[in-house]
LOKEBA-441702 format. One line per field, with one value per residue (C-alpha): residue number from 0; x negated, y negated, z. Coordinates in Angstrom, 3 decimals. Layout:
BEGIN
seq: (NUM:...)
c1: (X:...)
c2: (Y:...)
c3: (Z:...)
END
This chain:
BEGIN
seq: (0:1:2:3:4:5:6:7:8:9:10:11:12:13:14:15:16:17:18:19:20:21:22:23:24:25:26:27:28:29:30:31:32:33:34:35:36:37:38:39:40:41:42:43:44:45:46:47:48:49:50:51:52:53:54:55:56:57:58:59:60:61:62:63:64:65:66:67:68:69:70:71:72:73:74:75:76:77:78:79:80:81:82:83:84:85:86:87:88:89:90:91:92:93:94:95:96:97:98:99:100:101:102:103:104:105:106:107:108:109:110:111:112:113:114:115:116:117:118:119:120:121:122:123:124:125:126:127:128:129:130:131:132:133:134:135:136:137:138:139:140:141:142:143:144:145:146:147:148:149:150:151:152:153:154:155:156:157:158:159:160:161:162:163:164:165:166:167:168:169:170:171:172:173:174:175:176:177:178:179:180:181:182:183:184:185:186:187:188:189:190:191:192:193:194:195:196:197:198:199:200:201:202:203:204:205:206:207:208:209:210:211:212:213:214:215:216:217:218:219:220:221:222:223:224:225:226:227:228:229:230:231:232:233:234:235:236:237:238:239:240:241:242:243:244:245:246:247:248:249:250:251:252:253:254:255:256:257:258:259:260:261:262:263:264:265:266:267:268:269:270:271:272:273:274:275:276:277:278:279:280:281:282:283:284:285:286:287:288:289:290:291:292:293:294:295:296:297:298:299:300:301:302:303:304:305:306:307:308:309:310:311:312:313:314:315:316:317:318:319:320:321:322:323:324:325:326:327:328:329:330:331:332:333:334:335:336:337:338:339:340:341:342:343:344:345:346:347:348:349:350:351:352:353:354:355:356:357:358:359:360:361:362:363:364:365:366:367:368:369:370:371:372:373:374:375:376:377:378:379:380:381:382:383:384:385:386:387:388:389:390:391:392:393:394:395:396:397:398:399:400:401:402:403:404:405:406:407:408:409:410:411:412:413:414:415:416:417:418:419:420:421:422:423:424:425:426:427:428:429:430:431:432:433:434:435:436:437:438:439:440:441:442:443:444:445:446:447:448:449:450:451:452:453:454:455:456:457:458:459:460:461:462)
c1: (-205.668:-205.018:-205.707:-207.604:-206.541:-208.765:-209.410:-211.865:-214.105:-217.055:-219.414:-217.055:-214.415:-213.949:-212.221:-210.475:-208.184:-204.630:-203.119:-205.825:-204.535:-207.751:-209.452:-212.543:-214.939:-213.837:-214.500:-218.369:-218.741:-217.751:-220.156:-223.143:-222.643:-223.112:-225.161:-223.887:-220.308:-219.271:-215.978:-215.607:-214.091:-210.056:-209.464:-211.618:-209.257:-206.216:-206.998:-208.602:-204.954:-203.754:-206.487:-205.250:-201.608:-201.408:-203.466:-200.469:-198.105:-199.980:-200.441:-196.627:-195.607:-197.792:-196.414:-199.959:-198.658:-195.483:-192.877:-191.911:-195.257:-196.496:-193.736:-195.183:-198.489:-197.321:-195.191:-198.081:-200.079:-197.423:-197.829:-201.567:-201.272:-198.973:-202.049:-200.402:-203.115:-205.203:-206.826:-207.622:-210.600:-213.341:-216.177:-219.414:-220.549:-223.729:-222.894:-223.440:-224.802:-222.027:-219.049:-217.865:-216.891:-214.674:-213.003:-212.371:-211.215:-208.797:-207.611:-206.787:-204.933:-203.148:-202.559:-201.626:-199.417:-197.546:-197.720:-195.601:-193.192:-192.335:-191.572:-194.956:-197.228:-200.715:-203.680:-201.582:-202.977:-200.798:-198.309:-200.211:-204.027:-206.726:-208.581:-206.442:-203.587:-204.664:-208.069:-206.603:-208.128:-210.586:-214.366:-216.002:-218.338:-215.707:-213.049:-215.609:-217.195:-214.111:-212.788:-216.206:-215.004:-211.288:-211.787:-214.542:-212.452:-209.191:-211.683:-213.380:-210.244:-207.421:-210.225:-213.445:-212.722:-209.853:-211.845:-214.618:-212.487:-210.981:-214.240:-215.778:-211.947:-213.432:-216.436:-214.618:-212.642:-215.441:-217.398:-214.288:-214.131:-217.681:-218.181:-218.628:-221.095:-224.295:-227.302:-231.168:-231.974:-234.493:-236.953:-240.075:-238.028:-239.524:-237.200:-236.690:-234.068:-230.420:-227.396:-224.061:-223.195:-220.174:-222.661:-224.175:-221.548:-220.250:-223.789:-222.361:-219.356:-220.957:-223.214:-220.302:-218.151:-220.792:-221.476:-217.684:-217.631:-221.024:-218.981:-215.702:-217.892:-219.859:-216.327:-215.296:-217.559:-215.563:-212.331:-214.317:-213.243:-214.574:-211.491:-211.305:-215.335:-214.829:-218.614:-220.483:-218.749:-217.967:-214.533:-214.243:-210.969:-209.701:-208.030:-206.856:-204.844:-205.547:-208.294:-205.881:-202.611:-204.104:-206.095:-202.874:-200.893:-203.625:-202.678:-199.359:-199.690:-202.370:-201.125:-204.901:-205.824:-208.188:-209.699:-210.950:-214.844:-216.381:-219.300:-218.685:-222.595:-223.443:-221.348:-221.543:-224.975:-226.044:-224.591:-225.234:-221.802:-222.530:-225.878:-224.410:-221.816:-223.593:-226.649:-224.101:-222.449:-226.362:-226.583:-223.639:-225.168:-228.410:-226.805:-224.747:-227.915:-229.199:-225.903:-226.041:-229.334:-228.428:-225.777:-227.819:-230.303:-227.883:-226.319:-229.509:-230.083:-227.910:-230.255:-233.901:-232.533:-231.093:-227.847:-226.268:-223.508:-221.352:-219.887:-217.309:-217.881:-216.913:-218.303:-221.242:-224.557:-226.846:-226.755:-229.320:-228.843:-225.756:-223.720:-225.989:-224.067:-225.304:-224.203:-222.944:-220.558:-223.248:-225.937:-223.239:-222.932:-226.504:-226.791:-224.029:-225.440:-229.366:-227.185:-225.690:-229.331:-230.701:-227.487:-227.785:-231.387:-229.864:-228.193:-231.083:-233.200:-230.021:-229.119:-232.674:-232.881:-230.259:-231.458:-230.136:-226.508:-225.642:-226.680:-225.588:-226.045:-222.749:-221.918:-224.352:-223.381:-219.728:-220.415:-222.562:-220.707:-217.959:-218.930:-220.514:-217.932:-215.460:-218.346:-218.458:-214.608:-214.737:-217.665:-216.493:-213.320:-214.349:-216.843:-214.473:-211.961:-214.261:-216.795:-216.483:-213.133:-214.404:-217.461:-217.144:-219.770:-221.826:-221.614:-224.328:-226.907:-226.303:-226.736:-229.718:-231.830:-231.044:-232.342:-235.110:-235.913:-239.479:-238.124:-236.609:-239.741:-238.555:-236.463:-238.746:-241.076:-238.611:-240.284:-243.527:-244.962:-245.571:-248.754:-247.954:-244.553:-246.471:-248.339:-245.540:-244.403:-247.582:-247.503:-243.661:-244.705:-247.826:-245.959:-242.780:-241.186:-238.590:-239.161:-237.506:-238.911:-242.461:-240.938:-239.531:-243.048:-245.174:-243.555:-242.801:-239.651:-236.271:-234.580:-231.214:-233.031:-234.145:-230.508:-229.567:-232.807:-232.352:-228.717:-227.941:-224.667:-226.543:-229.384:-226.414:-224.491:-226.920:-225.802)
c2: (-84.775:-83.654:-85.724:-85.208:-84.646:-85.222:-82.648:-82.576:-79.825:-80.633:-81.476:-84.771:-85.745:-83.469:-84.192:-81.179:-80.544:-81.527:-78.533:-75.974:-74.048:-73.458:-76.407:-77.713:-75.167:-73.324:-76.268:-77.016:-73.332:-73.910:-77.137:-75.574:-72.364:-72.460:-69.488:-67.060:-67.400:-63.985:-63.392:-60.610:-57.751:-58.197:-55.589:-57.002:-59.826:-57.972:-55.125:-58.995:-60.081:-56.770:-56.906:-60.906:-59.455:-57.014:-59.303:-61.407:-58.664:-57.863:-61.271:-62.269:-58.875:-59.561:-62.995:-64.517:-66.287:-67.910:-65.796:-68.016:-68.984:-65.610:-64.782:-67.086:-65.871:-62.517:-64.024:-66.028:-62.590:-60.382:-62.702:-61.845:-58.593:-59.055:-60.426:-63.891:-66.824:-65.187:-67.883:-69.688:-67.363:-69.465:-68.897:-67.246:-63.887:-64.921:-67.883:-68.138:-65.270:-62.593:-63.572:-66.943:-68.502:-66.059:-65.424:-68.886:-69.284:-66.449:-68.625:-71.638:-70.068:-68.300:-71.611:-73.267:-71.194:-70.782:-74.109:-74.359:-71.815:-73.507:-76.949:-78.754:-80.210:-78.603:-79.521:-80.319:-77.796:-78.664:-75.646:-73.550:-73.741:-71.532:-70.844:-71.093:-69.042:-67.455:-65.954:-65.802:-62.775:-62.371:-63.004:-63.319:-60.457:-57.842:-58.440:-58.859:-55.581:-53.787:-54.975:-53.546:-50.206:-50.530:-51.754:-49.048:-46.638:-47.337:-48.154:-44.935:-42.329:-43.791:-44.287:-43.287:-39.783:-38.763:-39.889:-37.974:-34.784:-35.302:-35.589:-31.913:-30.428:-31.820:-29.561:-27.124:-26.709:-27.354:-24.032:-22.107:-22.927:-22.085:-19.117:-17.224:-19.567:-17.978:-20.195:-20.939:-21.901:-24.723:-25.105:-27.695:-28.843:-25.489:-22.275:-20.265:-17.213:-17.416:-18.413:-19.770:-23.226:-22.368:-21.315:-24.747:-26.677:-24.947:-26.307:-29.632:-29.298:-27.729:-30.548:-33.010:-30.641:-30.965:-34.669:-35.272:-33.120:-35.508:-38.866:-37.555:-36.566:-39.843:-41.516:-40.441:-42.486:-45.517:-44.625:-46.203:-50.283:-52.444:-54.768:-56.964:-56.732:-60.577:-62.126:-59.951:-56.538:-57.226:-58.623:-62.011:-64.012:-61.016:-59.122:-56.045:-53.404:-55.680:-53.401:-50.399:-52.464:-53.493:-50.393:-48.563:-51.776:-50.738:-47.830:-48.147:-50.577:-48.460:-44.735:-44.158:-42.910:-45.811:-45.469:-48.132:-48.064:-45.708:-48.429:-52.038:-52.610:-49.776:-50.595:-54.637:-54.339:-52.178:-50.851:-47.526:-45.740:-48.592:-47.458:-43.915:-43.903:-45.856:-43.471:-41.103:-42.803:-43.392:-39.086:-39.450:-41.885:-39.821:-36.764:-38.851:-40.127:-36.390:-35.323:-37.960:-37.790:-34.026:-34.800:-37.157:-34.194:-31.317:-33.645:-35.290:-35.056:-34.310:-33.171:-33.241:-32.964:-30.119:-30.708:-27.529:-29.973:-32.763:-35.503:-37.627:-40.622:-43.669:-46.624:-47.076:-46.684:-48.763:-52.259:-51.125:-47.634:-46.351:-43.689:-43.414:-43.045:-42.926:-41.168:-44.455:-43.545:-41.306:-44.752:-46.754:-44.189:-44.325:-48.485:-48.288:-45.752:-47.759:-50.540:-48.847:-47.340:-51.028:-52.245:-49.381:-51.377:-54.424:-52.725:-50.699:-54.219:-55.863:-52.943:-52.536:-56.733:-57.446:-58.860:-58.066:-58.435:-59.209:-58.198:-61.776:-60.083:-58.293:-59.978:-58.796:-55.322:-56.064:-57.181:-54.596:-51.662:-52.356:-53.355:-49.827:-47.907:-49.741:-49.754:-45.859:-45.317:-46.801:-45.743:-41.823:-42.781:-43.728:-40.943:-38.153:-39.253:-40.843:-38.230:-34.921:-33.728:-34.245:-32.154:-29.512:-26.353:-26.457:-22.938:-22.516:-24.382:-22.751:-18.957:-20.431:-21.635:-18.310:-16.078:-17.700:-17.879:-16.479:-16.266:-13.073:-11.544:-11.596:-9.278:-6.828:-6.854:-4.094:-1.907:-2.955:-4.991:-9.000:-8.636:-6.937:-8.793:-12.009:-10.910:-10.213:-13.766:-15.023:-13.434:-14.396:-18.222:-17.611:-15.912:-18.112:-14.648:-13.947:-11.288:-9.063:-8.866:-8.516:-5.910:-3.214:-4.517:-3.110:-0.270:-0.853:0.973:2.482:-0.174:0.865:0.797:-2.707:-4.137:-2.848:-4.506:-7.784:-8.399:-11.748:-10.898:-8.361:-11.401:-13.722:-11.655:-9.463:-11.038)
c3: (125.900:129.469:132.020:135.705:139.129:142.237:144.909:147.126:149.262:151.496:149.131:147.952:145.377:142.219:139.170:137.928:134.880:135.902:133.805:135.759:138.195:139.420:142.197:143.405:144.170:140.454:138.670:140.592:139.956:136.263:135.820:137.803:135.966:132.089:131.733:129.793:128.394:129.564:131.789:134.731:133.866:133.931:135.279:138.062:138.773:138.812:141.474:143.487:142.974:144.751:147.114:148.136:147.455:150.477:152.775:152.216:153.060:156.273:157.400:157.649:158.480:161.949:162.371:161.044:158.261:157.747:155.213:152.883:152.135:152.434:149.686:146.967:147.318:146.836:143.946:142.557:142.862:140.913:137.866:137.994:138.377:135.159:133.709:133.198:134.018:132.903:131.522:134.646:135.800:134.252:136.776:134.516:135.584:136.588:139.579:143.155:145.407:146.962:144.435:146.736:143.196:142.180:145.463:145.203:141.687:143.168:146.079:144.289:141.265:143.578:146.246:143.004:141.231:145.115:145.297:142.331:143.050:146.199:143.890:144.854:142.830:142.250:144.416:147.356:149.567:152.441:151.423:150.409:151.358:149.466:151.973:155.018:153.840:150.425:152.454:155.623:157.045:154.917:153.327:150.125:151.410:152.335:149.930:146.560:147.947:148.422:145.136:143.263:145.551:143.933:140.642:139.428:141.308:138.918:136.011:136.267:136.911:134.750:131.837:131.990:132.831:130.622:128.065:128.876:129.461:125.877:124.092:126.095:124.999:121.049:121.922:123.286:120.266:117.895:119.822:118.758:115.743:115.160:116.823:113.581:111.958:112.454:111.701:112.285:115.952:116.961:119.324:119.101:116.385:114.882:113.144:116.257:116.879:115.375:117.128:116.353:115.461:117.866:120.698:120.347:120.503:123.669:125.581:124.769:125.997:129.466:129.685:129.324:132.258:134.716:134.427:134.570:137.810:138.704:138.343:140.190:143.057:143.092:142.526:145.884:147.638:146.217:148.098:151.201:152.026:154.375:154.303:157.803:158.080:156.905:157.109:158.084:159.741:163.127:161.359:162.719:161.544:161.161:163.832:165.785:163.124:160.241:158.536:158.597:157.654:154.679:153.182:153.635:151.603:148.705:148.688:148.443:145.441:143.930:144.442:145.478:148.560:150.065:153.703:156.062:155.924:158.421:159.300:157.667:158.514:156.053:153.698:153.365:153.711:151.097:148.026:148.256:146.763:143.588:143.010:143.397:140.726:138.289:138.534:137.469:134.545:133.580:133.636:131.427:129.533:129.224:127.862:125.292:123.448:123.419:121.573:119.664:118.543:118.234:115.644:113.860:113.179:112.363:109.660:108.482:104.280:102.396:100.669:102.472:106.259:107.922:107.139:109.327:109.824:108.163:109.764:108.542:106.501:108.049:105.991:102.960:104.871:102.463:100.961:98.216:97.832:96.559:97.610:100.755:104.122:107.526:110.648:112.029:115.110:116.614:115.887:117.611:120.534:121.048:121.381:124.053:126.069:125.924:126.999:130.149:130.957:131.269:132.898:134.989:135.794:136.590:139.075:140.897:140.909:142.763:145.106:146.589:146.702:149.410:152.633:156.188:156.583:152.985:149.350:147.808:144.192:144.089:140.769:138.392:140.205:139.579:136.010:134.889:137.223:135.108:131.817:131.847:132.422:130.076:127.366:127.493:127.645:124.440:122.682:123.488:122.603:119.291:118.938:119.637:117.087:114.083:114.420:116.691:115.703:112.152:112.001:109.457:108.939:106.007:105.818:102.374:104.176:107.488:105.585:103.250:106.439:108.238:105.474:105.739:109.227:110.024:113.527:112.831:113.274:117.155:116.422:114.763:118.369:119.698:117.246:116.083:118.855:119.295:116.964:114.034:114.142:114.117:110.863:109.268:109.836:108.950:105.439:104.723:105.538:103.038:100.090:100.446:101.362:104.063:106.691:105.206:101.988:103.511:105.553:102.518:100.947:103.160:104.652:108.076:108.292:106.315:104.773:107.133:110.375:109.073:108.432:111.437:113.532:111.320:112.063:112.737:114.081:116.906:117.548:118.665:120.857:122.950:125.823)
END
């Protein structure tokens, strides 16, 4: 069993693992913070380890920080970046206001692991020093609020939205391939006019354009850091150039094009561009559980349901019936998106609670920022391949429910007037007849003029 090493902070003496690379403040953090089990986001600490990388690179470039130390914290950084150590970020998502743990779980792995490089022993701080070296330059409250800025930012362009492209290019296609499959609209959940299966499909893939073109705009907003604010804005610790030097090192190691915060105030106050992107991804979210639930209808049966649509099988649906199977990606579509609508919550209720110079609960915004927007990259991910590319016509079904659609009667108003075209509906739903067989019954015109009025292919492309 490993043993213990003591370090110690300003609270006392603390006995931490002597194989952690982690120190003091992790390990109170760790004891005073068994809440949950659940991790931040990885992704989170490796654009932190970028963020304390080019603070690094800017201190010893302007003679703040001496080179060969500044070298093993970049070193120390790489392998995080990497994703090596990655087991030594232990600190629970929900801890202590503004994200102090994990900047400091940061710190010291990265002291350590410098520490190390530089053929010391861990915990002896006097080469490389957390917060004195590691931090120099910097806060908690700019650096964990630039690195929500920078990690959603990556998060949501190199995942999030060429997956959500992909799945309205599955639509896309699917509308093509539809175009000719005339079938029963529904309004009120009612028989209404005809359309094409394709012509449905393409409002989907519309739908899924403009809240793409919602989350890139909202995105932008991201781009903004407020790097050398330090406490509170007015960037003391830091100094003169610093701010500038080290947005433009981001970029650099990023290949995004970060800018220095127009008004550190604004920003490390209040979490404005947060609760602007993820009331976005909630839109997104939103319209997912309407398609969903969309597909879930159009396939419903196979026998009693609508069944204008199949969807592929993907496991048995029933432990007592047999043969049964469920729509099951577009169920498990649905749970993640009423998941990101009450993280999306979370958010709203932490945004609007920050007080004066500080919102201190940037880690449940961190957390459930970027749980989101992973959850959905996957879940559409999933969806597009398991289900939408799969979707197949059922063509007989489609043809029987059009034939006999009392809706048509719309169609017969051009001639006969709303009235007497709604008594002929009337009479067809009565007799278990279709329009048109009420129609040559009664007399109300030629049989040709009424092929010609009761086209479907002429109702679905008068436009």
């Amino acid at each position: 069993m490993a043993g213990y090493r003591e370090e110690s902070d300003v609270l006392g003496s603390v006995k931490v693992p002597s194989n952690a690379y982690y120190g003091a403040e992790t390990q109170r953090a760790v004891d005073n913070f068994p809440i949950s089990g659940l991790r931040i986001n990885s992704t989170f600490v490796k654009h932190y380890a970028i963020i304390k990388r080019a603070a690094a690179l800017v201190n010893v470039s302007n003679g703040k920080l001496d080179r060969r130390i500044g070298g093993a914290i970049v070193d120390a950084c790489d392998e995080i970046i990497e994703g090596k150590l990655s087991d030594q970020f232990v600190v629970d998502a929900f801890q202590a206001g503004a994200g102090t743990s994990t900047n400091m779980n940061l710190n010291e792995v990265i002291a350590n692991r410098a520490i190390e490089l530089l053929k010391g022993k861990r915990g002896d701080y006097r080469l490389v020093h957390p917060n004195d070296h590691v931090n120099m330059a910097q806060s908690t409250n700019d650096t964990y609020h630039a690195n929500i800025h920078l990690t959603a930012y990556a998060m949501i362009t190199k995942s999030l939205l060429p997956t959500l492209e992909l799945l309205e290019k599955a639509f896309s296609a699917k509308a093509k391939e539809f175009s000719k499959n005339i079938k029963i609209g529904r309004t009120h959940l009612q028989d209404a006019v005809p359309m094409t299966l394709g012509q449905e499909f393409s409002g989907y893939a519309y739908a899924l354009s403009v809240q793409k073109n919602n989350i890139e705009r909202n995105a932008e907003y991201l781009l903004e850091l407020s790097l050398g604010g330090t406490a509170v804005g007015t960037g003391i610790e830091s100094y003169k150039g610093y701010s500038n030097s080290i947005v433009a090192e981001i970029s650099k190691i990023t290949g995004f094009k970060m800018k220095v915060a127009k008004n550190f105030f604004g920003v490390q106050q209040n979490q404005v561009e947060e609760l602007a992107v993820s009331g976005s991804i909630r839109g997104l979210a939103a319209l997912l559980i309407k398609i969903a639930n969309d597909l879930r209808l159009l396939s419903s049966g196979p026998r009693a349901g609508m069944s204008d649509i199949t969807i592929p099988p993907v496991q048995p649906g029933s432990s007592i019936m047999p043969g049964k199977i469920n729509p099951s990606i577009p169920e498990m579509l649905d749970m993640v998106c009423f998941d990101v609508m009450g993280k999306d919550t979370s958010i709203t209720y932490a945004a609007q609670s920050g007080q004066l110079e500080l919102n201190v609960f940037m880690p449940v915004i961190a957390y459930n920022l970027l749980y989101s927007i992973s959850l959905l990259t996957n879940a559409m991910n999933v969806f597009r391949k398991k289900c939408v590319t799969g979707i197949k016509a059922n063509k007989a079904n489609l043809k029987r429910h059009l034939d006999e659609n009392l809706s048509l009667a719309t169609a017969l108003s051009e001639e006969l007037g709303y009235t007497r075209a709604a008594q002929i509906a009337r009479r067809a739903y009565k007799e278990g007849k279709t329009i048109k067989q009420v129609c040559l019954e009664t007399k109300v015109m030629k049989k040709q003029e009424l092929d010609k009025l009761l086209d479907s292919k002429r109702l679905v492309s008068n436009r």
